[in-house]
C-alpha positions as CSV (number, residue, x, y, z in Angstrom):
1,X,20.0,-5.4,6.3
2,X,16.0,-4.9,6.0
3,X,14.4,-7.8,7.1
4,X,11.6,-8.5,5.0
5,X,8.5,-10.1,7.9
6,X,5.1,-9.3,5.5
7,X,3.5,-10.4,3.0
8,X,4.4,-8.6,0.1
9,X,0.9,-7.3,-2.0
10,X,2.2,-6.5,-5.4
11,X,-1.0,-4.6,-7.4
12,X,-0.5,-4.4,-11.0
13,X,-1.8,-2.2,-13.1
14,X,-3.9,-3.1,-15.4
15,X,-3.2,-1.9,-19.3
16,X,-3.1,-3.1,-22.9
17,X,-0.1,-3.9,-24.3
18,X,0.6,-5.1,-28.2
19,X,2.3,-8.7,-27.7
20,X,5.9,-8.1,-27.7
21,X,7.7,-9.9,-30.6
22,X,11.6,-10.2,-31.5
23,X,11.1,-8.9,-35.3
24,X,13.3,-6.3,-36.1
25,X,15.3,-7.4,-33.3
26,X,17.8,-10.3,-34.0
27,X,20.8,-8.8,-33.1
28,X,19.8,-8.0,-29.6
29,X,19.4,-11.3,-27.5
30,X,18.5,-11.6,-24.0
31,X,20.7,-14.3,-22.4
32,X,21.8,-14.8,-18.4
33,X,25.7,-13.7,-17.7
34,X,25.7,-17.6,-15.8
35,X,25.4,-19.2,-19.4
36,X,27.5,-17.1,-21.0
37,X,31.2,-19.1,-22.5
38,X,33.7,-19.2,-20.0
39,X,36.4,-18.3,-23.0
40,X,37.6,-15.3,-23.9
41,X,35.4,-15.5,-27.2
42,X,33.0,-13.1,-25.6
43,X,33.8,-10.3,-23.6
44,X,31.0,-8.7,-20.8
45,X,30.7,-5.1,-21.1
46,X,28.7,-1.9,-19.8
47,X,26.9,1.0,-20.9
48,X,25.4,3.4,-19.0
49,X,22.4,5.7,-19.2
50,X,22.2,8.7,-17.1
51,X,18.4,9.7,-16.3
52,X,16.1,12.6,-15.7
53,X,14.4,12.4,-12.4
54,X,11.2,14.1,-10.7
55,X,8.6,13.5,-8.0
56,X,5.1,13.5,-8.4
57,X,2.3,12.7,-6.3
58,X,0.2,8.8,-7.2
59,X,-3.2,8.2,-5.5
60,X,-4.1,5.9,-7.8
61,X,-4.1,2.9,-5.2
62,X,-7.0,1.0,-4.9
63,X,-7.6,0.2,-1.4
64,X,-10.8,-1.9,-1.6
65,X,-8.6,-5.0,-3.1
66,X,-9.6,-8.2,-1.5
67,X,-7.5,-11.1,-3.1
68,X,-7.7,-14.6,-1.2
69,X,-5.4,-15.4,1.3
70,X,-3.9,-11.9,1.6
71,X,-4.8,-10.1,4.4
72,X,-6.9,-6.4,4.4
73,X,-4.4,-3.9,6.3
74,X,-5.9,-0.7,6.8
75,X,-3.6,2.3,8.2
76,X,-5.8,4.1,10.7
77,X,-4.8,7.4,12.7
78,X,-2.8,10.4,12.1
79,X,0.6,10.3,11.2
80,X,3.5,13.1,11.2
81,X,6.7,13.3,9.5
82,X,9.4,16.7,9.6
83,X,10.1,16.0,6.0
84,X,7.0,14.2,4.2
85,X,4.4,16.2,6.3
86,X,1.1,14.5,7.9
87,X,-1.0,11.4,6.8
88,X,-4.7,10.8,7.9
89,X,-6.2,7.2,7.2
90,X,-9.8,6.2,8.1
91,X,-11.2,3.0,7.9
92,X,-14.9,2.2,5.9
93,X,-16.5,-1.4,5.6
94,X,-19.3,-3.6,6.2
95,X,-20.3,-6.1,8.5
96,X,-22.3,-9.0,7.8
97,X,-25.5,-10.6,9.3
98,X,-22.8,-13.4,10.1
99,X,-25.1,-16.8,11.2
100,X,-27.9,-14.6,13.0
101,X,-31.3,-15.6,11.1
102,X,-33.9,-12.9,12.7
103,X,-33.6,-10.0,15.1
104,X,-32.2,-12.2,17.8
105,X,-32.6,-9.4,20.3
106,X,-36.6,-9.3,20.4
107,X,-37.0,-10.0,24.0
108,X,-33.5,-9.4,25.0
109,X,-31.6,-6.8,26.9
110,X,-28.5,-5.1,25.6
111,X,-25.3,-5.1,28.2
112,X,-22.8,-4.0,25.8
113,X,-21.0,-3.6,22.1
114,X,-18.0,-3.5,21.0
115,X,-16.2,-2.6,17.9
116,X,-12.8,-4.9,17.1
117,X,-10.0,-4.1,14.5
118,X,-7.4,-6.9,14.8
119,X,-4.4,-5.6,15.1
120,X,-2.1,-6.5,11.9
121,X,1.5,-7.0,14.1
122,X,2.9,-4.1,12.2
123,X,2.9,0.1,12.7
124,X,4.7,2.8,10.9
125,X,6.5,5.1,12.6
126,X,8.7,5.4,16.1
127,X,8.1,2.2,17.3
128,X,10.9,1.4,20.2
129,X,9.9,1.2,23.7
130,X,11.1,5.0,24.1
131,X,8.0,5.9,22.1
132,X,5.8,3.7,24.7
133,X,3.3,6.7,25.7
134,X,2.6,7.7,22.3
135,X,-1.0,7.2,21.8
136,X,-3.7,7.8,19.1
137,X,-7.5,8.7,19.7
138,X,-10.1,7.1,17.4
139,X,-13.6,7.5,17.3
140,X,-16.7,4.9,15.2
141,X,-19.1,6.4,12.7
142,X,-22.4,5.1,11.0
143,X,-22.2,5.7,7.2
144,X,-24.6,7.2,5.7
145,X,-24.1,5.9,1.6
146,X,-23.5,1.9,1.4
147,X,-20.8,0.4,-0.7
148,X,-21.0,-1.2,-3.9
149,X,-20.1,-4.5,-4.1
150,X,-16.7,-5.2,-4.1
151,X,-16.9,-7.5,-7.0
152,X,-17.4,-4.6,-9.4
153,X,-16.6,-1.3,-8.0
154,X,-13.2,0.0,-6.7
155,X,-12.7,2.4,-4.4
156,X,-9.1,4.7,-3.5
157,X,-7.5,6.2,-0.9
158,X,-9.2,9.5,-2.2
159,X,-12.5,7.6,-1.5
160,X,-15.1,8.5,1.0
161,X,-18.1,8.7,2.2
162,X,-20.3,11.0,4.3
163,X,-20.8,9.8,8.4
164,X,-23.9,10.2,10.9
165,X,-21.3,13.0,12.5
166,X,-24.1,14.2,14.8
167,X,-25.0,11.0,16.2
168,X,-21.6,8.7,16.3
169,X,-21.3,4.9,17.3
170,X,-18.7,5.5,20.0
171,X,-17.3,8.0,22.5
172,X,-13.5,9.2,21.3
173,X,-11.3,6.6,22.5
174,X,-7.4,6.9,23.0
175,X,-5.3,3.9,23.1
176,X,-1.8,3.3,23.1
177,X,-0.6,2.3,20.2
178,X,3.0,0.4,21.7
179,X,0.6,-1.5,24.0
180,X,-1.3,-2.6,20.8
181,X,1.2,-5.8,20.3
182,X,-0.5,-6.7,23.7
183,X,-3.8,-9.4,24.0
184,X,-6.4,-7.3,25.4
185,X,-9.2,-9.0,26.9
186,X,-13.0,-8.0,26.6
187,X,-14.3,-7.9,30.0
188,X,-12.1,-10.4,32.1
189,X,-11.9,-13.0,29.2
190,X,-8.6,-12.9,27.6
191,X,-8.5,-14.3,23.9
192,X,-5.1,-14.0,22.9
193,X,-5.6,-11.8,19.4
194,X,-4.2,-8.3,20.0
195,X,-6.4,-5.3,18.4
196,X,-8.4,-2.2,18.8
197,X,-11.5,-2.4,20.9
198,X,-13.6,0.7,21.1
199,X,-16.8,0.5,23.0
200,X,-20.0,1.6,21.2
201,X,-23.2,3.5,22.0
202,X,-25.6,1.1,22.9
203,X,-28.9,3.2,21.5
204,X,-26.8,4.9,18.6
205,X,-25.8,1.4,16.8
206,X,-29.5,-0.2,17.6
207,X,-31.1,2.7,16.0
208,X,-29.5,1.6,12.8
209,X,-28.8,-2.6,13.5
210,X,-32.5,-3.4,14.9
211,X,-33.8,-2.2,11.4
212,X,-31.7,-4.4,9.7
213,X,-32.4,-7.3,12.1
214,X,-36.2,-7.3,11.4
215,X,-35.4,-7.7,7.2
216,X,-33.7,-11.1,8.2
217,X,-36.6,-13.7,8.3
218,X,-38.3,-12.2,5.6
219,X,-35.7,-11.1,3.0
220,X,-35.4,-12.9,-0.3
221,X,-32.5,-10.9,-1.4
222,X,-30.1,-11.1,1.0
223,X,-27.2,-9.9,1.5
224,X,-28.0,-6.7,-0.2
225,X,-31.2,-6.1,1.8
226,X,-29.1,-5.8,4.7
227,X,-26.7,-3.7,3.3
228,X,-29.5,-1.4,2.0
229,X,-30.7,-1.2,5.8
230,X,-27.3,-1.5,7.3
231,X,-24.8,1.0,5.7
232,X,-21.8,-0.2,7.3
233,X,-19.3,2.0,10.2
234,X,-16.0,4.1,9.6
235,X,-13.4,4.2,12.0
236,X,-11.5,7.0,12.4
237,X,-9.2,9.6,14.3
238,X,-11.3,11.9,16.4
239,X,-8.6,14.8,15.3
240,X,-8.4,14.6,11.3
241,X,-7.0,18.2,11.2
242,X,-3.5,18.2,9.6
243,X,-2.8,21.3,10.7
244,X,-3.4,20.3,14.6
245,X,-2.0,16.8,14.2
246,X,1.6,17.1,17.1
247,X,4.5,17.5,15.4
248,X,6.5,15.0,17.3
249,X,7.1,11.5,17.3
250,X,4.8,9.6,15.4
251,X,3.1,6.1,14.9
252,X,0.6,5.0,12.5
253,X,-0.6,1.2,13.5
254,X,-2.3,-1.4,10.6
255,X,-5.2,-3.0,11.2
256,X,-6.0,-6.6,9.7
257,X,-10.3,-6.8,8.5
258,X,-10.4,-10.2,7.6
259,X,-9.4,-13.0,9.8
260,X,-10.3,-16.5,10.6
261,X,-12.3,-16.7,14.2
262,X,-14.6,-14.1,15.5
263,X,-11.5,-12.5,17.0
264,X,-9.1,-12.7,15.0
265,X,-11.8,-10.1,12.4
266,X,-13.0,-7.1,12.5
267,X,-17.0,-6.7,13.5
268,X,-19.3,-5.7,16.3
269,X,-20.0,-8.0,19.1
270,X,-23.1,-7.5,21.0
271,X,-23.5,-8.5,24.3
272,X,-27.2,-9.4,25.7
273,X,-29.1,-11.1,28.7
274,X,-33.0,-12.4,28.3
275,X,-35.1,-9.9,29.3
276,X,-36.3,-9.8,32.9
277,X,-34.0,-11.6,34.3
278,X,-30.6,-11.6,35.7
279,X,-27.6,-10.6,33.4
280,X,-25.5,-13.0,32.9
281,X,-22.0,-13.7,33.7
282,X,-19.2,-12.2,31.8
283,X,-18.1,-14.5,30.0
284,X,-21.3,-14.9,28.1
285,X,-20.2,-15.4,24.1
286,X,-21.4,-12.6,21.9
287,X,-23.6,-12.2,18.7
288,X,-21.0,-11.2,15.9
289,X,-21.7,-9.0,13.0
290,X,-18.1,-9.9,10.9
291,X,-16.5,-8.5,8.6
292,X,-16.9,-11.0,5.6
293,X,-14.9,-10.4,2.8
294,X,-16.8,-12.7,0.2
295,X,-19.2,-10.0,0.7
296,X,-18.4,-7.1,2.5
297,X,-16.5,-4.1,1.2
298,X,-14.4,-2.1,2.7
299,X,-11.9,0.8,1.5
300,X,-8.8,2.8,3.3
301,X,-9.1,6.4,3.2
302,X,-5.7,8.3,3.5
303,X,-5.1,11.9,3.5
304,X,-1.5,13.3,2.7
305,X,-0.8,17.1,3.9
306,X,2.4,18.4,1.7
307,X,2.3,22.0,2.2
308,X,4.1,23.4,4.9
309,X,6.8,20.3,4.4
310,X,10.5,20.0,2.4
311,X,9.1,17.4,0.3
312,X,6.5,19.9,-1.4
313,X,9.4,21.8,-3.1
314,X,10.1,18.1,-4.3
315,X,6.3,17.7,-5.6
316,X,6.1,21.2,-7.1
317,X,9.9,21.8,-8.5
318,X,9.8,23.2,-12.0
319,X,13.2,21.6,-12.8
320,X,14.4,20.5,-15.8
321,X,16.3,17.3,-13.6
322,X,15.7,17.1,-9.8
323,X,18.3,16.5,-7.7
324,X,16.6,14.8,-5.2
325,X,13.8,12.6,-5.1
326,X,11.6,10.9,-2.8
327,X,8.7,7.8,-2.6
328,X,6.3,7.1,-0.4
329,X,3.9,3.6,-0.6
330,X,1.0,5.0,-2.3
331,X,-0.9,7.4,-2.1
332,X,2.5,9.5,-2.0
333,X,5.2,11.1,-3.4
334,X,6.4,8.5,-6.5
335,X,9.1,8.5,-9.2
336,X,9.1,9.7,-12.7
337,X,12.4,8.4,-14.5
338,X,12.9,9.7,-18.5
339,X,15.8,7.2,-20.0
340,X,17.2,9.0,-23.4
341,X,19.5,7.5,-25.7
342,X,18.4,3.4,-26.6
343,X,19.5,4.4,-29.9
344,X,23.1,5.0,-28.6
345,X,23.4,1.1,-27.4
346,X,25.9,-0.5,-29.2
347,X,24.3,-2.4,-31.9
348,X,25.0,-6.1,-32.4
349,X,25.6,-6.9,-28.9
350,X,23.6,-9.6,-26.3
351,X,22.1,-8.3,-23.9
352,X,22.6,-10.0,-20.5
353,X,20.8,-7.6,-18.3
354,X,19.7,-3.6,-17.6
355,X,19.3,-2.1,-14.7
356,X,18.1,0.9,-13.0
357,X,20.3,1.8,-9.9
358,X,18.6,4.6,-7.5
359,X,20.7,5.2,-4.6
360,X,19.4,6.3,-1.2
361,X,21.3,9.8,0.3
362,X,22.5,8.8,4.1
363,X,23.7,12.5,4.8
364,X,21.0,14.2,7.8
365,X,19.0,16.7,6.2
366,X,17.8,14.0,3.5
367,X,18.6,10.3,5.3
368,X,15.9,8.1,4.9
369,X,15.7,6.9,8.2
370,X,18.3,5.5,10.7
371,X,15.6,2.1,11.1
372,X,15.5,0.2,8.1
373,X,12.2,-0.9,8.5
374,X,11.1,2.5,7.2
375,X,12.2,2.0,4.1
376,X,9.9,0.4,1.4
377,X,9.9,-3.4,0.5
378,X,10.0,-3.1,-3.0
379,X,9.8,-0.9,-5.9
380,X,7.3,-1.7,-9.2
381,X,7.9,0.0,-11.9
382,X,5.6,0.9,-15.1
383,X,6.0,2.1,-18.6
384,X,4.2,5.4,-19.6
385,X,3.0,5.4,-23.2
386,X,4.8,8.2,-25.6
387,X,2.1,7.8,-28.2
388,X,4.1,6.0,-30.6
389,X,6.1,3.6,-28.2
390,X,4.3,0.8,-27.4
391,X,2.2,0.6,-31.0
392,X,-1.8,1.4,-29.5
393,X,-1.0,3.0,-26.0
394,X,-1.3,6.5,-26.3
395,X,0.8,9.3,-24.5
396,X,0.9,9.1,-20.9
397,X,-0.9,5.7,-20.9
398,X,0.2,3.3,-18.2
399,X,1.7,-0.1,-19.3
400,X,2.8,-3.3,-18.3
401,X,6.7,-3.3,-19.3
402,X,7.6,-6.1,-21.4
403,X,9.5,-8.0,-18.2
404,X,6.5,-8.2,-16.2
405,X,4.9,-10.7,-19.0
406,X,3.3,-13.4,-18.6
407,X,1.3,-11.1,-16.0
408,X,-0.7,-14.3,-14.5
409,X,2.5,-15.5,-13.3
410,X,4.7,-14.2,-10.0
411,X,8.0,-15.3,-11.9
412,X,8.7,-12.4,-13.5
413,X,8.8,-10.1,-10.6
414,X,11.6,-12.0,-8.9
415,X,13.8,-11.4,-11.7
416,X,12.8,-7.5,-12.3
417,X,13.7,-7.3,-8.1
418,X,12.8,-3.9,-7.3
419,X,14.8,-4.6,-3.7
420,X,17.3,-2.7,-1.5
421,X,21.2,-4.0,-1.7
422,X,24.0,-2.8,-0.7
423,X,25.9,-1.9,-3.7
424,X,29.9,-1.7,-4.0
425,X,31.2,1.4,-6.4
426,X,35.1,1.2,-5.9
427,X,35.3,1.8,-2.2
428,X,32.1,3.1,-1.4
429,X,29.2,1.0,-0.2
430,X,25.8,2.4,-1.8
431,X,22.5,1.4,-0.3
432,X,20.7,1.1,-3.4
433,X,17.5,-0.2,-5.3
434,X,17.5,-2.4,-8.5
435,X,14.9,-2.7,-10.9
436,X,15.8,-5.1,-14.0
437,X,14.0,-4.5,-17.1
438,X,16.4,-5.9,-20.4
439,X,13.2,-7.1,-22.0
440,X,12.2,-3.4,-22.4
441,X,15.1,-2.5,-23.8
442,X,15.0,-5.1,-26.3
443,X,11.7,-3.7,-27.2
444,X,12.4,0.0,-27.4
445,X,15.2,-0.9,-29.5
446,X,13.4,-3.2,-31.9
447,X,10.6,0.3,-31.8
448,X,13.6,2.5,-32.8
449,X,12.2,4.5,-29.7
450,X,15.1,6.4,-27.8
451,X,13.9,7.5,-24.5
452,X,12.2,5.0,-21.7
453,X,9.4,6.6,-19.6
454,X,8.9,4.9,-16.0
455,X,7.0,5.4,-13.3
456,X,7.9,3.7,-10.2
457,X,6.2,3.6,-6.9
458,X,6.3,1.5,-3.8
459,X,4.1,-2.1,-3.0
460,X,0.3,-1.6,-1.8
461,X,0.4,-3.9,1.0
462,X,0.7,-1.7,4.0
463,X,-0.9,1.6,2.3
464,X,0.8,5.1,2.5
465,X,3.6,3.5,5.0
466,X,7.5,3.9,4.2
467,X,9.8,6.1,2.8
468,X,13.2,6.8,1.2
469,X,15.1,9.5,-0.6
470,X,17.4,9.1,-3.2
471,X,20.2,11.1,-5.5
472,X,18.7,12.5,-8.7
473,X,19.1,13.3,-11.9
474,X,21.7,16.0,-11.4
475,X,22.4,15.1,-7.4
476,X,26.1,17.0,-6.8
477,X,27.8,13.6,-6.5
478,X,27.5,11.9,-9.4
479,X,28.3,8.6,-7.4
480,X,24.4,8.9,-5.9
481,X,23.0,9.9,-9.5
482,X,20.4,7.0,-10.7
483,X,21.8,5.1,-13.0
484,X,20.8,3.3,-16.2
485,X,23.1,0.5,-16.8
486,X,23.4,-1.8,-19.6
487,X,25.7,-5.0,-19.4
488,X,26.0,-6.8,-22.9
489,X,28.5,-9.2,-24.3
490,X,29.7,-8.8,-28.0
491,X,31.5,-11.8,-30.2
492,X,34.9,-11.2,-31.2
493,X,35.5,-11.9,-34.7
């Protein structure tokens, strides 16, 4: 059973929704199957929907989210898969002045710098010791365009900006990505916090920190004088060609920005001795420029490559009902799930729950993965807008479904689930995912609306990472078809 060890970053997407209300509705009530009589004046029933399924492609994560107390995981490296194709995520933020008043290097000599990107704990991908010599080869960047601030302006996974290509912060630098998990010391000091260290061009990164150093003492706007001088660096893989990434085992590791010590965040530390004299010993402690997310922004940039890859028959199938779909965390491969026939629900029933089944395929050619950790931590659906159902959101409109109200409260999603079970259908055992939206039927009925549009995509906590593939709409055994099911009690009179 997938054993859930991270934070789970739910990102909901924000639309306007009329309030729902229950006029029009009275003979449809909501109520829990556990207070339902324990005579046999009611009797619990089912109805089931069968779906149309397809696969389309969502980059509509926003990767520049900073909320408080959940970290900032970037994906960073290349990343191959024999069914979803390649993945390319780079790394953009800023770093902050941090305590440093004035150019404290006037007089001083630079030993050494070093980039550091705290390792997150968690990488996607073939991650058992037999996999120990994969490795992945990054390189650091000056940006040439600042960021906004992240207050006001959002950035996506399609997001970039242009890089000082011809004069780079750092030499390529391969590490190994299973040796990540280990504490890697800078020099001979050993401070416990696993991540990447890169070392960086000493004259490259002065060329652009030095001017930004001198604005200290006499800015009156600050920080955004120093962002103006200092642009802020992009990590990245020193291959970012999808059609040279090795098609072979594969591992994409997460990176953590914001932490709480100078280790323990991403930043440039800058090593230095007083001019003149003798350098001093090694374990010397560092001016930090940190990664500061009260300030500093930041953004993922991830790259999917589809085309020479099963799954682009998926993206690009002109069916009327797939047979098989597929999801990816975003930006990927997400589902698109039509529901026809609310008007065929019994009428004057209770409504105790309804639930969208999608069952994962466990034959070779389509098996998600024999590790359960690829699989994604939850679904989250939406509603899309028909133009008529919800009253003011117009066709193909994202919206909150009527479950996920009140949306300043987490309550909701812990009944609407979204999680992987293992599901018993007679003697089979299904691994399957439940999403429970009753509410939304209540309110497409009450709408006289007959057909439910959803799109469901995985969480945006670790983006781009996991997978699964699932029976569609007209799968060839009906027992791995989604399913739309309806359980409702009637009163006998």
């Amino acid at each position: 059973m997938k054993h859930h060890i991270h934070r789970i970053l739910v990102i909901i997407i924000a639309s306007f929704m009329v309030i729902f209300t229950q006029t029009g509705c009275r003979e449809n009530t909501l109520i829990r199957s556990k207070v339902l009589p324990a005579n046999d004046t009611v009797g619990v029933k089912s109805y089931t929907l069968n779906c149309i399924t397809h696969t389309y492609y969502d980059d509509t994560a926003i990767t520049s989210t900073d909320i408080g107390g959940i970290p900032c995981y970037q994906g960073v490296g290349t990343y191959y898969d024999q069914f979803f194709g390649t993945m390319v995520g780079s790394t953009f933020f800023q770093v902050s002045f941090g305590s440093v008043p004035n150019n404290v290097f006037a007089g001083y000599t630079i030993d050494s710098a070093i980039l550091v990107l705290p390792y997150s704990g968690f990488t996607y991908g073939d991650t058992s010791s037999a996999y120990s010599s994969l490795t992945q080869t990054y390189q650091v960047f000056y940006m040439l365009d600042s960021l906004s601030n992240p207050a006001i302006t959002n950035y996506f996974s399609f997001s970039s900006k242009p890089v000082d290509i011809s004069n780079p912060l750092s030499d390529p630098t391969t590490v190994n990505t299973y040796h990540l998990r280990d504490s890697v010391g800078i020099y001979t000091q050993d401070y416990n916090y696993p991540a990447l260290r890169i070392k960086l061009r000493i004259p490259a990164l002065m060329q652009h920190l030095n001017p930004a150093l001198n604005l200290l003492s006499t800015s009156t706007n600050l920080p955004q004088d120093w962002f103006n001088a200092f642009n802020g660096i992009c990590v990245m893989p020193a291959n970012t060609n999808p059609l040279m990434i090795p098609q072979g085992p594969s591992a994409l590791p997460y990176f953590q920005l914001d932490g709480s010590t100078q280790y323990s965040e991403a930043g440039i530390l800058v090593y230095s001795h007083l001019a003149g004299t003798t350098a001093p010993v090694i374990d010397t402690a560092p001016i930090v420029f940190p990664f500061d997310p009260t300030i500093c922004s930041h953004f993922n940039n991830l790259t999917r490559s589809y085309s020479r890859y099963p799954v682009n028959n998926l993206l690009r199938s002109s069916q009327v009902n797939d047979s098989i779909i597929v999801l990816q965390n975003q930006p990927g491969a997400s589902l698109d799930i039509l529901i026809p026939g609310m008007k065929s629900i019994p009428k004057g029933i209770v409504i105790n729950n309804a639930q969208l089944q999608l069952n994962l395929l466990t034959i070779p050619l389509y098996a998600s993965d024999t590790n359960s950790a690829q699989l994604p931590e939850r679904l989250y659906p939406v509603g899309i807008g028909n133009a008529t159902y919800p009253t003011g959101v117009g066709n193909g409109v994202a919206y909150n479904l009527a479950d996920r109200y009140p949306t300043t409260s987490l309550t909701p999603l812990a009944y609407m689930d979204g999680y992987w079970h293992l599901l018993t259908v007679g003697s089979n055992v299904l691994e399957t995912y439940t999403i429970n939206i009753p509410r939304e039927v209540m309110a497409s009925i009450a709408a006289n609306n007959d057909t439910l549009h959803l799109h469901i995509t995985g969480t945006q906590d670790f983006y781009g990472a996991f997978k699964m593939v699932a029976g569609g709409g007209t799968y060839s055994n009906p027992l791995y078809q989604p399913k739309f099911v309806i359980t409702y009690s009637k009163l006998n009179n």
